[in-house]
N, C-alpha and C positions, 0 to 999 in steps of 0.2 A: 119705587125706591131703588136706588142704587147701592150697591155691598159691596165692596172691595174685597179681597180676599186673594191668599195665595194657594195654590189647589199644586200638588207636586211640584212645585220651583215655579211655577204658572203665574203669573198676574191673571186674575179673575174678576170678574164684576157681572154680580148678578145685578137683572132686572125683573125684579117682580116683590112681591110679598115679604116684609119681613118678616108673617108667622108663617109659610112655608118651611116644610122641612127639609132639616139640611140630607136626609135620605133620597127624598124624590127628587131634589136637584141633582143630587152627583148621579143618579143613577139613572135620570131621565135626562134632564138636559145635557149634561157636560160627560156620558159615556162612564161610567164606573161602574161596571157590572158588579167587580170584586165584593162591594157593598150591598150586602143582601139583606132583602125585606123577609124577616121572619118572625118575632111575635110581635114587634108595632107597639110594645109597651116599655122597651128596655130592658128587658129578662134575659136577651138568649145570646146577646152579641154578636148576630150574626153582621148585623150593620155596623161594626165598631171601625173607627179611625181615630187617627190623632189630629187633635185640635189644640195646638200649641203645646204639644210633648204630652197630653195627657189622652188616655186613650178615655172616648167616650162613644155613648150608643147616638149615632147620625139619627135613629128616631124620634129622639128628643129631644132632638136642636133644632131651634127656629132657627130660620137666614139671617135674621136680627142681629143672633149671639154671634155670628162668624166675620162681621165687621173689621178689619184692619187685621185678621188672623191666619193662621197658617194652618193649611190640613193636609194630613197625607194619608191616601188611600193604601189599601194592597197595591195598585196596578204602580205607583210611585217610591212605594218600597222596594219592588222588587226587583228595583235597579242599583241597590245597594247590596254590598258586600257583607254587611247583617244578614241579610233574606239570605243570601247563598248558604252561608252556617244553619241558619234555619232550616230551609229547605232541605237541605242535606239529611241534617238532622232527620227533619219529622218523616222523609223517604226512608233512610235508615232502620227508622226504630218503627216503623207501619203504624204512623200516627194518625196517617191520612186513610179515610176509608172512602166514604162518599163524595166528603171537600168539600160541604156545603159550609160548617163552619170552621174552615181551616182558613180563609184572609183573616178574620176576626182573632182566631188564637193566635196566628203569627205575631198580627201587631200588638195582641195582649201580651206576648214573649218578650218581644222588642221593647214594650215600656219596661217588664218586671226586670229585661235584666241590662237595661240602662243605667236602671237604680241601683240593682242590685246582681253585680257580677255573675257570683256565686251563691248564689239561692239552692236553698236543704227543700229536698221535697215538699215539705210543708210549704215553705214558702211560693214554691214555683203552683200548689195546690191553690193557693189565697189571691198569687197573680192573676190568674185564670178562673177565679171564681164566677167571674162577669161572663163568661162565655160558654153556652152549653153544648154538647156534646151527644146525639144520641147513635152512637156506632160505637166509638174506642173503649167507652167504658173509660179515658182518663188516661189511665196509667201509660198508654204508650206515649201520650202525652206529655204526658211529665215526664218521660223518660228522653224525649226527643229535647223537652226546652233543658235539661240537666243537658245534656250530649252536647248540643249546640254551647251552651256555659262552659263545659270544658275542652272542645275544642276549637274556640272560635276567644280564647283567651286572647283578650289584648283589644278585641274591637269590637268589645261594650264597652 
């Protein structure tokens, strides 16, 4: 079956399976390291991407669903001026420990504060619900997507 799709600005067309997962395509065939396999059921977000603005777990997308769609990995964010605020950020505030799931919180950042500019801890807590953490313990966390919200004013 053939699948259309746009993968970071990319025209793309997969060949194979529509119940394939859209995890082991990006990160087998088409080079997406950033996209990591970690519990396989949706739980830990370490495989999160955006799939038409919404961030979801790549391990529970069939090729099927990605039809005529848009997805953007870490390795395609991180060519925007968002990432950089971020980056800065979660360096800044030692959000990053290990980095196994620090693509997946990024682009959790990125949806929450698309939406929502300026998000109250709680809120940037609820953004990031989707994606687990076993180093920071959270809060430099949250402390890095707050940082990036106020200084990166104007280009959410």
């Amino acid at each position: 079956m053939s699948i259309p799709f746009i993968l970071n600005d990319t025209p793309q067309t997969y060949e194979g399976s529509a119940l394939d997962r859209l995890l082991d395509v990006l990160r087998g065939d088409l080079g997406c390291p950033g996209v990591k396999s970690g519990c396989n059921e949706g739980e830990c977000g370490a495989c999160s991407v955006i799939l038409d603005g919404t961030l979801v777990n790549a391990c529970m997308v069939a090729m099927g669903r990605v039809y005529d769609t848009e997805i953007v990995t870490i390795e395609g964010f991180r060519e925007t001026e968002r990432f950089a605020a971020l980056d800065h950020a979660f360096g800044q505030t030692g959000a990053v420990q290990c980095g196994f799931c620090t693509p997946g919180m990024i682009l959790a950042a990125e949806c929450l504060l698309r939406k929502n500019p300026n998000p109250t801890d709680e809120e940037i807590r609820e953004g990031l619900s989707g994606n687990m953490c076993r180093c920071t313990g959270y809060n430099a966390i949250v402390r890095a997507v707050a940082q990036a919200a106020e200084e990166g004013y104007g280009i959410w």
